[in-house]
NUDRENSE-417383 format. One record per atom (N, C-alpha, C): residue in one letter; atom name; x, y, z. Coordinates in nm, 3 decimals, padded with zeros to 5 digits. Layout:
// NUDRENSE-417383
+--------+-------+---------+---------+---------+
: residu : atome :      c1 :      c2 :      c3 :
+--------+-------+---------+---------+---------+
:      A :    CA :       X :       Y :       Z :
...
+--------+-------+---------+---------+---------+
This chain:
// NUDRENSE-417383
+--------+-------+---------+---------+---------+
: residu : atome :      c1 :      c2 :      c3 :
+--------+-------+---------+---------+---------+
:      X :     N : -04.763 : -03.665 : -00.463 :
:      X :    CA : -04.904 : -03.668 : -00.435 :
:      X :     C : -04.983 : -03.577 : -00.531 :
:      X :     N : -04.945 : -03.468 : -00.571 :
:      X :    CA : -04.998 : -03.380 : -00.622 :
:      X :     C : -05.029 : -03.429 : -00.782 :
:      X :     N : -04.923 : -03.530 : -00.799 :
:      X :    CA : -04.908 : -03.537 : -00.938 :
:      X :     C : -04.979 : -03.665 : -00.975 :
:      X :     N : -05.070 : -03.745 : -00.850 :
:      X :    CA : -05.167 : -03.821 : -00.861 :
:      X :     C : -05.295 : -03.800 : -00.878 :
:      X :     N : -05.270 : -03.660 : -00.784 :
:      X :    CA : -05.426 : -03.632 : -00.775 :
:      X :     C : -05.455 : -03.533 : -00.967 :
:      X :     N : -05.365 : -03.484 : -00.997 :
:      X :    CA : -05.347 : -03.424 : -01.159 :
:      X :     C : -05.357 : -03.505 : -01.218 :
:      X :     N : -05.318 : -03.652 : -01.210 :
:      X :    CA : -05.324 : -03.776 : -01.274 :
:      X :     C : -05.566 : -03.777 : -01.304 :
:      X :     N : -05.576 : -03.794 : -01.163 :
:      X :    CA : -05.667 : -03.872 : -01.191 :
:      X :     C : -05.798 : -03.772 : -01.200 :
:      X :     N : -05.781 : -03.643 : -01.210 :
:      X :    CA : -05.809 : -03.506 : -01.258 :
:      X :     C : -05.834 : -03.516 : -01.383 :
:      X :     N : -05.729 : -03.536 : -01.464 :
:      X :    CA : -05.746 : -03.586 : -01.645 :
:      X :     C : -05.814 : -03.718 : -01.679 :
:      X :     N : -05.785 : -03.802 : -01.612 :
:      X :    CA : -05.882 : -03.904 : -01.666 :
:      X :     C : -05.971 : -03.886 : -01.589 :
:      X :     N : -06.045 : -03.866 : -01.488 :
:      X :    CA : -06.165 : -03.820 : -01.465 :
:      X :     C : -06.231 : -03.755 : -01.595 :
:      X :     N : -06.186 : -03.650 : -01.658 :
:      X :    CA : -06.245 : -03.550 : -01.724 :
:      X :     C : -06.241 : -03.587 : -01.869 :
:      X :     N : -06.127 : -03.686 : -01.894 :
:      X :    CA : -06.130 : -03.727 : -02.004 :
:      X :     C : -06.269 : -03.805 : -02.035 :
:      X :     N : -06.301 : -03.900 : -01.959 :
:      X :    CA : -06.393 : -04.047 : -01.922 :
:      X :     C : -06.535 : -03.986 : -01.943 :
:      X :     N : -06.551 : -03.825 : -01.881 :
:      X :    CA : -06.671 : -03.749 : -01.888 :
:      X :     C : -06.685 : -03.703 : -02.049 :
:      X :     N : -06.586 : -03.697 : -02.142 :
:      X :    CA : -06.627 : -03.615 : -02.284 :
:      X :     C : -06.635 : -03.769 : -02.335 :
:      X :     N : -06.619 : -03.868 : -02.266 :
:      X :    CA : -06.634 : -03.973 : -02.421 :
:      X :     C : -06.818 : -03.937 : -02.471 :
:      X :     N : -06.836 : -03.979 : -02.563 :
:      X :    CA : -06.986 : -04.029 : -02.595 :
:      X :     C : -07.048 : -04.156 : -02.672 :
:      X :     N : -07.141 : -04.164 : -02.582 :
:      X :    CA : -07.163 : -04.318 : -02.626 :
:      X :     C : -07.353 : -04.299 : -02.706 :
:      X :     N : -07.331 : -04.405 : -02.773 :
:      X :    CA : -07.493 : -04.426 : -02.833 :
:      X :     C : -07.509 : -04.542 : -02.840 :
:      X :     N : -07.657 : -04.575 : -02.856 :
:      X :    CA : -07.726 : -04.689 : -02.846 :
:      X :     C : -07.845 : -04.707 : -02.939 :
:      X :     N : -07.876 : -04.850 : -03.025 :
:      X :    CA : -07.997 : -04.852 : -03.121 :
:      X :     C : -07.926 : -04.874 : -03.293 :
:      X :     N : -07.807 : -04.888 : -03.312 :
:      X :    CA : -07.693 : -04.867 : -03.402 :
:      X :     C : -07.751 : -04.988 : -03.468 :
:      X :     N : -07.817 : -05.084 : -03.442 :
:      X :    CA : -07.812 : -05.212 : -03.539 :
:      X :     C : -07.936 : -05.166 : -03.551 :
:      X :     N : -08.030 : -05.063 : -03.545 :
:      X :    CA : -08.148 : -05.005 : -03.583 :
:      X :     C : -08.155 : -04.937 : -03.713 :
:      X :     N : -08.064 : -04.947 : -03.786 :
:      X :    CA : -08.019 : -04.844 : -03.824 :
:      X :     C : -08.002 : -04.902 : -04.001 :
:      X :     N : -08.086 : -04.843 : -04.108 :
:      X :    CA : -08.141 : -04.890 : -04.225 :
:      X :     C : -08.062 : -04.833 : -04.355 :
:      X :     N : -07.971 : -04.729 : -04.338 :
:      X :    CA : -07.912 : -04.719 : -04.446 :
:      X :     C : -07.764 : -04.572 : -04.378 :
:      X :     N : -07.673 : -04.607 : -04.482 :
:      X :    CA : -07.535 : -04.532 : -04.417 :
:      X :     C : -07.530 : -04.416 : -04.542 :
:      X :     N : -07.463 : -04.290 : -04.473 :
:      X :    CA : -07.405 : -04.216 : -04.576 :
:      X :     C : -07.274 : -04.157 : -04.551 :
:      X :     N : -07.197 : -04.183 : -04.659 :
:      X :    CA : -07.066 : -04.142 : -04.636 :
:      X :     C : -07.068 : -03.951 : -04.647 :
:      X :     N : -06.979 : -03.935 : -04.525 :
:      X :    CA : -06.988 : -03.809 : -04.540 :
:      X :     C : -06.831 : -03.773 : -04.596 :
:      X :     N : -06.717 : -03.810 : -04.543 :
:      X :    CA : -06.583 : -03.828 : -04.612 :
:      X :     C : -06.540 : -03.954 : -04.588 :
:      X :     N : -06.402 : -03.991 : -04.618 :
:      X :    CA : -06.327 : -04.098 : -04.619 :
:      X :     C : -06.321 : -04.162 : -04.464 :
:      X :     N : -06.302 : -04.087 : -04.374 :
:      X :    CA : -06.304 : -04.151 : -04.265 :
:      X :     C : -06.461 : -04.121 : -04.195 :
:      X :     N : -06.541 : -04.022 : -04.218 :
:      X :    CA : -06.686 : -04.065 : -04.125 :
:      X :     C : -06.781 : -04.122 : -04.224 :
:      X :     N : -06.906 : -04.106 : -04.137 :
:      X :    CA : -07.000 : -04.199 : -04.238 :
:      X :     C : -07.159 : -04.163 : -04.125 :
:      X :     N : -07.281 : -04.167 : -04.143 :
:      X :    CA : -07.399 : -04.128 : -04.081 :
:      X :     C : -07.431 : -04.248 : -04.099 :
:      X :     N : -07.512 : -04.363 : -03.937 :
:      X :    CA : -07.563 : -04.404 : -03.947 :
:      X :     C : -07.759 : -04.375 : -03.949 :
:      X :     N : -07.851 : -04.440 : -04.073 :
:      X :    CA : -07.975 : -04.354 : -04.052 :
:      X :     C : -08.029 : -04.418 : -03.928 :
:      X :     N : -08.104 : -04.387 : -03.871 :
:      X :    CA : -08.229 : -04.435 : -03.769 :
:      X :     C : -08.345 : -04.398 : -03.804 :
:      X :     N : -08.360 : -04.282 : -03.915 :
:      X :    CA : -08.501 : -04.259 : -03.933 :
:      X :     C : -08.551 : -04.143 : -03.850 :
:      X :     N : -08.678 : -04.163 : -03.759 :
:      X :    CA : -08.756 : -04.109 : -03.615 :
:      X :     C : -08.630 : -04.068 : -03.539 :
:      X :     N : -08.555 : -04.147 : -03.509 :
:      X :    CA : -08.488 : -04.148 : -03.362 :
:      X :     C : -08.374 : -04.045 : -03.417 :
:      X :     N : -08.328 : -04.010 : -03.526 :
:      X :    CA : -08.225 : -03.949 : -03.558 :
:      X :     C : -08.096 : -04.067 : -03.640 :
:      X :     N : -07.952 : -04.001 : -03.586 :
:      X :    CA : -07.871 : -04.049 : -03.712 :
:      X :     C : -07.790 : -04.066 : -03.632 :
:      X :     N : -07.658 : -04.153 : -03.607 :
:      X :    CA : -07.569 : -04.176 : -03.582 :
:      X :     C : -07.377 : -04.116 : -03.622 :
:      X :     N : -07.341 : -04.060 : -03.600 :
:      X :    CA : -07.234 : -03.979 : -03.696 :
:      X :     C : -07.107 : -04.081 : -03.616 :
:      X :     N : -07.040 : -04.146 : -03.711 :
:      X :    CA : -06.880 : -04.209 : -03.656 :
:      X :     C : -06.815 : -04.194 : -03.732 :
:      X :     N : -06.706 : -04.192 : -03.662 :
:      X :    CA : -06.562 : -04.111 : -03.732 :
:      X :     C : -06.478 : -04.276 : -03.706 :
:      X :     N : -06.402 : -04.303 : -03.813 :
:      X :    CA : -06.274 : -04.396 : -03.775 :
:      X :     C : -06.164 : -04.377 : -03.845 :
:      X :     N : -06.017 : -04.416 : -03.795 :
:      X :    CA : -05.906 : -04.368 : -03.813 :
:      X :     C : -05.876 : -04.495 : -03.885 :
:      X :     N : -05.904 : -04.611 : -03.874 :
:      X :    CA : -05.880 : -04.746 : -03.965 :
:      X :     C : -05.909 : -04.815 : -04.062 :
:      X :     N : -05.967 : -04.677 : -04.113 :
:      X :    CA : -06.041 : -04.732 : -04.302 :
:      X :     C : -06.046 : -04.638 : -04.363 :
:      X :     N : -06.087 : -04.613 : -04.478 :
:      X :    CA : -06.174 : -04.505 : -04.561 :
:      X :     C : -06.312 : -04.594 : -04.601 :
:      X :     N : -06.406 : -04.510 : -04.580 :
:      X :    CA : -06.527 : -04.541 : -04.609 :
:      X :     C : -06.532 : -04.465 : -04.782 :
:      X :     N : -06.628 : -04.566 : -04.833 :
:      X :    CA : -06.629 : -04.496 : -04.932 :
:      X :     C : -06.847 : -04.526 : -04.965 :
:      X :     N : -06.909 : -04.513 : -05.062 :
:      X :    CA : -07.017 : -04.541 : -05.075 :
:      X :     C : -07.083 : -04.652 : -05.120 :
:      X :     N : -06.956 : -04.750 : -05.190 :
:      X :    CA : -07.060 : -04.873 : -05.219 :
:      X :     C : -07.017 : -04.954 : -05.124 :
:      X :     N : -06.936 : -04.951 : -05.028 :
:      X :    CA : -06.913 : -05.066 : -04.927 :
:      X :     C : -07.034 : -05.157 : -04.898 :
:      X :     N : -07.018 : -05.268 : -04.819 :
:      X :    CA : -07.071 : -05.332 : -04.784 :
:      X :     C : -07.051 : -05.315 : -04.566 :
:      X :     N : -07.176 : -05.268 : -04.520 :
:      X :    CA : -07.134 : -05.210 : -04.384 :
:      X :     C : -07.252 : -05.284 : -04.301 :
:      X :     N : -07.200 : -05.326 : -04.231 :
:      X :    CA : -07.298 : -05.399 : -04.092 :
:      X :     C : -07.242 : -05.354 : -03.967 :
:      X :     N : -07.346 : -05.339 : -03.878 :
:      X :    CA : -07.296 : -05.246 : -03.782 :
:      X :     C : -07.334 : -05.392 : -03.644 :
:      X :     N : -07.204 : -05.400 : -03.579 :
:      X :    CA : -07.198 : -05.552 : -03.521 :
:      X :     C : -07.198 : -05.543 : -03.316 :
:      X :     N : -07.217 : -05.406 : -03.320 :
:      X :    CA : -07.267 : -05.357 : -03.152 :
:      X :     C : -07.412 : -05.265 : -03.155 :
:      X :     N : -07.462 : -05.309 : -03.095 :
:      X :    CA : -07.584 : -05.199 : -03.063 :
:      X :     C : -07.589 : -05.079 : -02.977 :
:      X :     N : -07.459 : -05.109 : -02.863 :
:      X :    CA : -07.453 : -04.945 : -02.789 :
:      X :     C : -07.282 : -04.977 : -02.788 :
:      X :     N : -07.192 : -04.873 : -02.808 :
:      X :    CA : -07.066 : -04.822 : -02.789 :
:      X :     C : -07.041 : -04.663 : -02.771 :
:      X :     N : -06.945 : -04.644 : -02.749 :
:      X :    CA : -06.876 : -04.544 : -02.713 :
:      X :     C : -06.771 : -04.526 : -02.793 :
:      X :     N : -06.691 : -04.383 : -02.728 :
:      X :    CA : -06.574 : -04.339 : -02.782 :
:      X :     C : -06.457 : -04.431 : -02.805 :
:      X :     N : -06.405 : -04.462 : -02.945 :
:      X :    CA : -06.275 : -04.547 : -02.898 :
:      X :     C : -06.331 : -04.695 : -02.919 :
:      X :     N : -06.419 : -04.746 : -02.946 :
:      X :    CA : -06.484 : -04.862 : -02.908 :
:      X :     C : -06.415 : -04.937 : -03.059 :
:      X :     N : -06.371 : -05.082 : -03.002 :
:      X :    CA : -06.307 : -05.163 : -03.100 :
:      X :     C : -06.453 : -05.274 : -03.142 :
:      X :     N : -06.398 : -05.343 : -03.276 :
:      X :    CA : -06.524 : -05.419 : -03.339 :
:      X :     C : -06.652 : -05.386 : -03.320 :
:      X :     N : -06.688 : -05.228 : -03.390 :
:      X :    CA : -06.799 : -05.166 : -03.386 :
:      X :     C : -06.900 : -05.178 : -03.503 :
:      X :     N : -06.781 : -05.188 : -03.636 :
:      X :    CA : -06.834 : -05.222 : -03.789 :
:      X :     C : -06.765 : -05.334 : -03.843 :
:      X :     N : -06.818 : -05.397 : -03.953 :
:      X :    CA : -06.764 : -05.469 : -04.008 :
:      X :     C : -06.773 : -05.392 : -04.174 :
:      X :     N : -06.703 : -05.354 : -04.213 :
:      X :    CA : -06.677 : -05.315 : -04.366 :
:      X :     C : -06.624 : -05.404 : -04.463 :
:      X :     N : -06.720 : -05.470 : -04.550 :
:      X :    CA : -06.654 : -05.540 : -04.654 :
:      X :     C : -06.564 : -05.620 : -04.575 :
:      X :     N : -06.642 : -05.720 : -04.506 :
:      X :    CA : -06.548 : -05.816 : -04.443 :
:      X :     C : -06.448 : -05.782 : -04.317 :
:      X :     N : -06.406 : -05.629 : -04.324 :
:      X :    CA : -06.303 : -05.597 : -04.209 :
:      X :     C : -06.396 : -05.534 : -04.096 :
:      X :     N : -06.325 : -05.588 : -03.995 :
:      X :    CA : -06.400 : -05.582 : -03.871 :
:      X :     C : -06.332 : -05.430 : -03.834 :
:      X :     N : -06.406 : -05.328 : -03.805 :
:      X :    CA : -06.329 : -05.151 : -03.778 :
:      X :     C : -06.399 : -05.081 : -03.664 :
:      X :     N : -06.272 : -05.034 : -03.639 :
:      X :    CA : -06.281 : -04.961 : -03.478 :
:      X :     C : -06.341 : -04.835 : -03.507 :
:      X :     N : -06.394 : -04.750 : -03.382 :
:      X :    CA : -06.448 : -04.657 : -03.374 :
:      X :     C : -06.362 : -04.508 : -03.298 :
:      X :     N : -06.361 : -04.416 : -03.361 :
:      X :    CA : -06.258 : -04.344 : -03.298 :
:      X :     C : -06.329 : -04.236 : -03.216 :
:      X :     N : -06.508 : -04.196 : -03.301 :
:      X :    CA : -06.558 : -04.096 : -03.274 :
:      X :     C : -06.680 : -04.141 : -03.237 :
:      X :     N : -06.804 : -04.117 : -03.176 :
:      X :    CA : -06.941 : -04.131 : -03.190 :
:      X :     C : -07.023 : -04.021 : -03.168 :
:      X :     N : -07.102 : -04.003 : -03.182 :
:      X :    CA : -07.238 : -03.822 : -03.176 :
:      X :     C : -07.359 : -03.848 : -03.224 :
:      X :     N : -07.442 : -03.843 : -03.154 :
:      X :    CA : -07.598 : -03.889 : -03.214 :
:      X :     C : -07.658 : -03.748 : -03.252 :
:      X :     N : -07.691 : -03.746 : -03.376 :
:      X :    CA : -07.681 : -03.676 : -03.494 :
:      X :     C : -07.903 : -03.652 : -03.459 :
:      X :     N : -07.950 : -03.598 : -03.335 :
:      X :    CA : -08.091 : -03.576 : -03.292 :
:      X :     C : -08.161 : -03.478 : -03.382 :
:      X :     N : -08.281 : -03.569 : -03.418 :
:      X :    CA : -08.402 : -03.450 : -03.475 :
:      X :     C : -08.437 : -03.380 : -03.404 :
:      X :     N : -08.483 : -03.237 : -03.426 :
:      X :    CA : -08.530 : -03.116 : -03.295 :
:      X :     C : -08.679 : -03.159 : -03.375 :
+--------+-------+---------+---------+---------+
């Protein structure tokens, strides 16, 4: 019993750090920050920051962004130069 309720203790808490954003197909120009992240712009609203473990981004890609709200972990988020790429990280990158 104990080791259910520890069970669902961690994913509880896990489920609470994901982060999700929304407005991503708003979004007018990318900058690579290394091989695996990249800033989506928004302009006003701020910037988008994603991290993925299934490509290297580089700067002349060709990038369309093919969800408008996702989360942590979120699969078919970009399409890069034809490949459809998962999302490992997300953080909305806010103007003060």
């Amino acid at each position: 019993m104990k080791f259910l309720l520890a069970l669902a203790v961690m994913l509880l808490s896990f489920s609470s750090i994901a982060d999700c954003v929304w407005s991503a197909t708003a979004s007018y120009s990318y900058k690579v920050i290394n091989g695996s992240t990249l800033v989506l712009i928004l302009g006003d609203d701020g910037n988008i920051l994603i991290k993925s473990d299934s490509i290297f981004f580089t700067s002349g890609q060709q990038i369309s962004v093919l969800k408008d709200a996702f989360c942590d972990y979120e699969q078919s988020v970009l399409r890069v130069d034809g490949q459809v790429v998962d999302v490992a990280e997300v953080r909305w990158l806010r103007k003060k």
